[in-house]
Rosetta silent file (secondary structure, phi, psi, omega in degrees, C-alpha in Angstrom):
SEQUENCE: XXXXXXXXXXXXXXXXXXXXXXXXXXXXXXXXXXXXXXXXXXXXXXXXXXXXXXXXXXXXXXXXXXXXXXXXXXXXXXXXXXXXXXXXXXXXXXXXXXXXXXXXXXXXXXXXXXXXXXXXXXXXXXXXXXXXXXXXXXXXXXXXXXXXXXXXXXXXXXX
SCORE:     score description
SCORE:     0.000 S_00000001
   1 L     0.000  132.853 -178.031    0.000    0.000    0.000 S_00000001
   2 L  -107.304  142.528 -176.436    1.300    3.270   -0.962 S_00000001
   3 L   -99.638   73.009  173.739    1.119    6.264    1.370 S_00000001
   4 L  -107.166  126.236 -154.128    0.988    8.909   -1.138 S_00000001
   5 L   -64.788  -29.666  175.814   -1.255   11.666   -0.452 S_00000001
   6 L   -69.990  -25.562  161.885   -3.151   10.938   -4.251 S_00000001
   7 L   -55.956  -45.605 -176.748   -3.535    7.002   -3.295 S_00000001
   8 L   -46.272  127.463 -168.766   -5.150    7.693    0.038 S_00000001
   9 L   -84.078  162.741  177.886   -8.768    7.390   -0.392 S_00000001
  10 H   -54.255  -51.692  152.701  -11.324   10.367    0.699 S_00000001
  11 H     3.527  -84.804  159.086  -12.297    8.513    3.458 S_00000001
  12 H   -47.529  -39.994 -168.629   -8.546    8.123    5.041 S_00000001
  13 H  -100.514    9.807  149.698   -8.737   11.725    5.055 S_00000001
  14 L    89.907   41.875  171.194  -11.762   11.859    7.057 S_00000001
  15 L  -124.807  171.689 -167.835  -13.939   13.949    4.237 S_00000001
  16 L  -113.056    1.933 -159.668  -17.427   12.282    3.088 S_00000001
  17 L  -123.566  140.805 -170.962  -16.867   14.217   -0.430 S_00000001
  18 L   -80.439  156.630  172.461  -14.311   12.635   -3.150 S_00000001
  19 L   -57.421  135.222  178.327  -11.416   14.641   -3.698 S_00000001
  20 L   -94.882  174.582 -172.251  -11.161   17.215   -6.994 S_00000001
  21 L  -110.874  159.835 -159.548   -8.355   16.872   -9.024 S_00000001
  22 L   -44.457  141.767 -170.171   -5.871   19.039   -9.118 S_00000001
  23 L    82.957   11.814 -166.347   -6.265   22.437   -9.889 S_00000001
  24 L  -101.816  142.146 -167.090  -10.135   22.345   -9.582 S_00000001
  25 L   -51.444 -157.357  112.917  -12.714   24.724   -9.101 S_00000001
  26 L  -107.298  121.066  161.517  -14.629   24.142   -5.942 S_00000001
  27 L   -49.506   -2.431 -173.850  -18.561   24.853   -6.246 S_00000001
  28 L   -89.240  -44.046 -169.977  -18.711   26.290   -2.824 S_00000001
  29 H   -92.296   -5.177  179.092  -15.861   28.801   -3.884 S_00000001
  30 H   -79.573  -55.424  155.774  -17.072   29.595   -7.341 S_00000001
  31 H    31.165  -95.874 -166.390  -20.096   31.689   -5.745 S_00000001
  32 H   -75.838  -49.778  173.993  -18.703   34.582   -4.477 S_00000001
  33 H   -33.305  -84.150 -146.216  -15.990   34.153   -7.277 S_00000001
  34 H   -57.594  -45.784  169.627  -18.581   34.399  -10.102 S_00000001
  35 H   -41.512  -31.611  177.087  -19.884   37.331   -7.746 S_00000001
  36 H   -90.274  -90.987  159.431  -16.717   39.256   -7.889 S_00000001
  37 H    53.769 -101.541  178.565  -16.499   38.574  -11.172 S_00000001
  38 H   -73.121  -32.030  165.017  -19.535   39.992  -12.469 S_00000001
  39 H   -38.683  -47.209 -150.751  -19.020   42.916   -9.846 S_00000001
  40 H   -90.981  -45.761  179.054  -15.839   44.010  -11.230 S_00000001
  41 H   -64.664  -30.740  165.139  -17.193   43.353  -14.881 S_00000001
  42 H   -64.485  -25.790 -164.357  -20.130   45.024  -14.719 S_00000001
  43 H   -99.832  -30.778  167.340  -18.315   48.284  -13.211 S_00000001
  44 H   -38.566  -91.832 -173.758  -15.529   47.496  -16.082 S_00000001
  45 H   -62.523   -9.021  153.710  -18.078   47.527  -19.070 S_00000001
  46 H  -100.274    5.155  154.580  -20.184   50.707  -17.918 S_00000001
  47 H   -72.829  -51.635 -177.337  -16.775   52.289  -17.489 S_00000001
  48 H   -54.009  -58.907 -156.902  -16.225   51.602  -21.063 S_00000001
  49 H   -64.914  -13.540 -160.886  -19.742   52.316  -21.951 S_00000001
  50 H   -80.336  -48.967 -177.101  -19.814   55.804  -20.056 S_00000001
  51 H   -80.821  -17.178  156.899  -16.668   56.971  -22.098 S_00000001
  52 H   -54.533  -38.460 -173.586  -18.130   55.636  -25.316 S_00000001
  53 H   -82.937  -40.426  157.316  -20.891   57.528  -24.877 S_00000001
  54 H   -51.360  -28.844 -156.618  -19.215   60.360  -23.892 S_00000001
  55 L  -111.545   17.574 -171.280  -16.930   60.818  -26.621 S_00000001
  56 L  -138.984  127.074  161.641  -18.872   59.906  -29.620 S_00000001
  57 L   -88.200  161.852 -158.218  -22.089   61.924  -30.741 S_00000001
  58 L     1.635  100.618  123.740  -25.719   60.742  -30.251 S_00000001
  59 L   -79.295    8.244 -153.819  -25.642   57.595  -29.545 S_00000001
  60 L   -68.499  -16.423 -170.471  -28.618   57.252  -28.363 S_00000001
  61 L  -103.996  -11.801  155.268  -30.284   55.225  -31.179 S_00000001
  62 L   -38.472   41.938 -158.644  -27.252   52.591  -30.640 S_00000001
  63 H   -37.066  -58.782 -160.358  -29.299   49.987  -28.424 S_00000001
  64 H   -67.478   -4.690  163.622  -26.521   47.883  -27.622 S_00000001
  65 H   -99.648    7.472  148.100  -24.514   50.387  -25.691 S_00000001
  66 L   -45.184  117.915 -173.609  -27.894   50.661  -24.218 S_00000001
  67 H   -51.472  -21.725  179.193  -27.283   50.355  -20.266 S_00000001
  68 H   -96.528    4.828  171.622  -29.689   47.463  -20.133 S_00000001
  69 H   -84.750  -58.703  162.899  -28.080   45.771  -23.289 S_00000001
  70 H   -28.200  -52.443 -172.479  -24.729   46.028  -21.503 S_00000001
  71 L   -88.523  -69.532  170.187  -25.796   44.878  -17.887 S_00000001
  72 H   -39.419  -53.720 -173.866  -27.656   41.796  -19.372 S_00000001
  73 H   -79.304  -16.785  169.625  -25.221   40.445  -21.668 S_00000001
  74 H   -67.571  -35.533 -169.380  -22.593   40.935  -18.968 S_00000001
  75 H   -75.961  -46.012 -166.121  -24.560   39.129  -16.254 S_00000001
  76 H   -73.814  -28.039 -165.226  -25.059   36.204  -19.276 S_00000001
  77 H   -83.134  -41.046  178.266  -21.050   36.157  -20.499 S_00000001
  78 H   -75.217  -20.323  176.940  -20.002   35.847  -16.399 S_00000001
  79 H   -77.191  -26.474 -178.234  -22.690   33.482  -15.786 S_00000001
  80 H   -88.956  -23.117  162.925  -21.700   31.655  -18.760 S_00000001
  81 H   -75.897  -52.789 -163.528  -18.086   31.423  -17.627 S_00000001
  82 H   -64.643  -38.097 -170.375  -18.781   30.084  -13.997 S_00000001
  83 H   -84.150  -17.172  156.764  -20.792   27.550  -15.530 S_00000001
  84 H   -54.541  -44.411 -176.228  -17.809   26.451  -17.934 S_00000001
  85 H   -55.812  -51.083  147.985  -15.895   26.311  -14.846 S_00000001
  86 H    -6.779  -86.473  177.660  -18.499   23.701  -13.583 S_00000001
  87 H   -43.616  -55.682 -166.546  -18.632   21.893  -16.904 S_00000001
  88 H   -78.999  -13.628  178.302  -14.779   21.508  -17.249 S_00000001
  89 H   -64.327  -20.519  174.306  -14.522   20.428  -13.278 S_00000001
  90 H   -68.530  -48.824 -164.040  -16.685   17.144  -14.879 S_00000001
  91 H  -140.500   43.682  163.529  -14.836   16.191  -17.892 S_00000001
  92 L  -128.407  154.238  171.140  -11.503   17.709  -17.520 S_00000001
  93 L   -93.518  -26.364 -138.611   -8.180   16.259  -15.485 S_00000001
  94 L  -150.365   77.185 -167.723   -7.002   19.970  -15.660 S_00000001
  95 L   -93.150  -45.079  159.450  -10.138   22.122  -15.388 S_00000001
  96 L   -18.483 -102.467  165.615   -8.174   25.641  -14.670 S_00000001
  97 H   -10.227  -41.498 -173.154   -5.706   25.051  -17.226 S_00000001
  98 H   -97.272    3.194  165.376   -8.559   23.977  -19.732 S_00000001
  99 H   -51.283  -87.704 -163.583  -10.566   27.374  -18.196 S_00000001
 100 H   -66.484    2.620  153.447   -8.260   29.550  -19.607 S_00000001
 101 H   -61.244  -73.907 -149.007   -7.789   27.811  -22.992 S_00000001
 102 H   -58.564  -25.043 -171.698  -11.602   27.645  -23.686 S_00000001
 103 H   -84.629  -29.054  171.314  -12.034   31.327  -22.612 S_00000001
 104 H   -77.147  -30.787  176.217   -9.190   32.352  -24.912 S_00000001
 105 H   -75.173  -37.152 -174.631  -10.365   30.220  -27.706 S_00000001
 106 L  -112.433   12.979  165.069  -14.081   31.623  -27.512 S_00000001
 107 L   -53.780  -58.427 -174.991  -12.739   35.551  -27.149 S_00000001
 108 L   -93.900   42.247  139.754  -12.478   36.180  -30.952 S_00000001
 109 L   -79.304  -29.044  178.526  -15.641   34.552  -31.357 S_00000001
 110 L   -60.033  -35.173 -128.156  -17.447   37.095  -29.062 S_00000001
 111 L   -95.969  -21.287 -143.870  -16.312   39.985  -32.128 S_00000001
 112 H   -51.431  -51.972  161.624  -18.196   37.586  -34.674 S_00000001
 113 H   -25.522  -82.754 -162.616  -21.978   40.286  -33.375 S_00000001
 114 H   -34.589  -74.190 -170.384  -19.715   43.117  -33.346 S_00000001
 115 H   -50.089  -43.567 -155.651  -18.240   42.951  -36.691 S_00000001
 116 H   -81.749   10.983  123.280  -21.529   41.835  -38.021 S_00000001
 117 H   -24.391  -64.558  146.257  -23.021   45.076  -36.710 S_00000001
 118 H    -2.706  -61.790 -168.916  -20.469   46.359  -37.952 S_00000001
 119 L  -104.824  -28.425  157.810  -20.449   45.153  -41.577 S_00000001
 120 L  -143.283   33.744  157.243  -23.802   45.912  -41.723 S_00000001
 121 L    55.599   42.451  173.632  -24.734   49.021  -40.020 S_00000001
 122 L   -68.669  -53.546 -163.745  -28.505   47.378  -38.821 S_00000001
 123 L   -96.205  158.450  162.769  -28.572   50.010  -35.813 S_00000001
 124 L   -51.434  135.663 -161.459  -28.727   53.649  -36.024 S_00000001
 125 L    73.479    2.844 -168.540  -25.038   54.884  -35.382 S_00000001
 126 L   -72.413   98.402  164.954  -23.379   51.638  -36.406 S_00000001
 127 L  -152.326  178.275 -164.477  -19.470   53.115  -36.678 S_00000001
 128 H   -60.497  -48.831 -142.381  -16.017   52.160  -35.054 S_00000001
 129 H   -77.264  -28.907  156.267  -16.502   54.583  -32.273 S_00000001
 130 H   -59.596  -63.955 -172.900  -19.908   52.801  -31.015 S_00000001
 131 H   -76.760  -10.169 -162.479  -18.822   49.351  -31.738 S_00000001
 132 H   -81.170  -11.984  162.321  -14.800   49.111  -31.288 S_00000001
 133 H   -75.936  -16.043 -179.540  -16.446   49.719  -27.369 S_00000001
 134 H   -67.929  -74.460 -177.582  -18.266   46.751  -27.793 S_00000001
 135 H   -50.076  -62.256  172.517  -15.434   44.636  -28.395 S_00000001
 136 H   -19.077  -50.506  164.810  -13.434   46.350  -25.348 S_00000001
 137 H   -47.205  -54.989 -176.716  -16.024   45.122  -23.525 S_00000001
 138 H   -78.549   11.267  154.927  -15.887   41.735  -24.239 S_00000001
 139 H   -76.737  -86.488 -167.676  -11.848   42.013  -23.804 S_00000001
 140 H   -48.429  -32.189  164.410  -12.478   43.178  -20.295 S_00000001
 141 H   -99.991    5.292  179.366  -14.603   40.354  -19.019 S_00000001
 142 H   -76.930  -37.230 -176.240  -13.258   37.952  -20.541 S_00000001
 143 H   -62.881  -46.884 -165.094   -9.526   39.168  -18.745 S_00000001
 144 H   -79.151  -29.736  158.519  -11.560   39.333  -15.490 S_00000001
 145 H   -35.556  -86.273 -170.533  -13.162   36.002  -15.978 S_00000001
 146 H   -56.911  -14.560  171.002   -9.802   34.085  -16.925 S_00000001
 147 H  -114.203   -6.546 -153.495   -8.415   35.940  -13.756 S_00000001
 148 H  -100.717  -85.628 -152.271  -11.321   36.454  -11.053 S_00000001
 149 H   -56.060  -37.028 -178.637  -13.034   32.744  -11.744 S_00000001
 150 H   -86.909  -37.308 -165.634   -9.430   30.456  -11.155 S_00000001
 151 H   -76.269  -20.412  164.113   -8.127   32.493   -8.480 S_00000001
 152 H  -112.058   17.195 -176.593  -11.209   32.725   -6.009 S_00000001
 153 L  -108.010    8.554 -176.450  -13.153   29.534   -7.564 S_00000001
 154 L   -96.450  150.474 -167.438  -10.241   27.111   -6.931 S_00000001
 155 L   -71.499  169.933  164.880  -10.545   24.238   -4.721 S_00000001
 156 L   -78.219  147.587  164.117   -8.072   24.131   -1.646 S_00000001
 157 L  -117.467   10.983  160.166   -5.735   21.766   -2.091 S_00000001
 158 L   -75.609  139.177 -178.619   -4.046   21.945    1.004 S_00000001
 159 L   -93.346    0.000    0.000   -5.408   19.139    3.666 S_00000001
């Protein structure tokens, strides 16, 4: 029998819950994590949106730099990260590590809206200085995601 702390069953270490593997989110700690998170992102992306708005005339017919266009899809892009974290704690050995791949890998995917706004001018206002704010956004949580969501969502791994 080897006494190596990964052989030791949950059990031997007197928890009733199996052990995550290394480097793993904990659902208890992603919570408040997803909470800061979207705090920080939300205050991020209406920083952005405040100086978009400032510095560009009438926008006003721009919906999506609408404050309740902003504050929704932000609440859906951090909610949709915590729940990746989730997903990859399932069917990942390396769910961190595969975190911050998947979130970098579905970044320039976010622009694919933007540009097509973009490319075809559907809203009123459709130019760089409304949408190139867009994308910023979607920069900013995604950095606070890939940093906020491993660093307070990770399990302890100290016994």
């Amino acid at each position: 029998m080897s006494l190596h702390p990964s052989s030791l069953s949950a059990a031997a270490h007197g928890h009733s819950a199996p052990l995550l593997p290394a480097r793993a989110f904990s659902p208890r700690r992603l919570i408040p994590a997803t909470g800061a998170a979207l705090a920080a992102s939300l205050v991020g992306v209406l920083a952005i949106r405040a100086l978009a708005v400032s510095g560009a005339s009438n926008t006003s017919r721009f919906s999506p730099l609408h404050p309740a266009s902003v504050i929704s899809l932000t609440i859906v892009g951090v909610l949709l990260a915590s729940a990746t974290c989730l997903w990859l704690n399932r069917t990942s050995p390396r769910p961190i590590a595969a975190f911050r791949s998947v979130a970098l890998a579905v970044l320039p995917l976010s622009f694919i809206p933007d540009a097509a706004i973009w490319l075809t001018a559907h809203y009123p206002q459709t130019r760089a200085a409304t949408v190139l704010p867009l994308m910023a956004m979607h920069i900013l949580v995604a950095i606070v995601c890939i940093v906020a969501l491993p660093r307070l969502g990770q399990a302890n791994t100290t016994a």
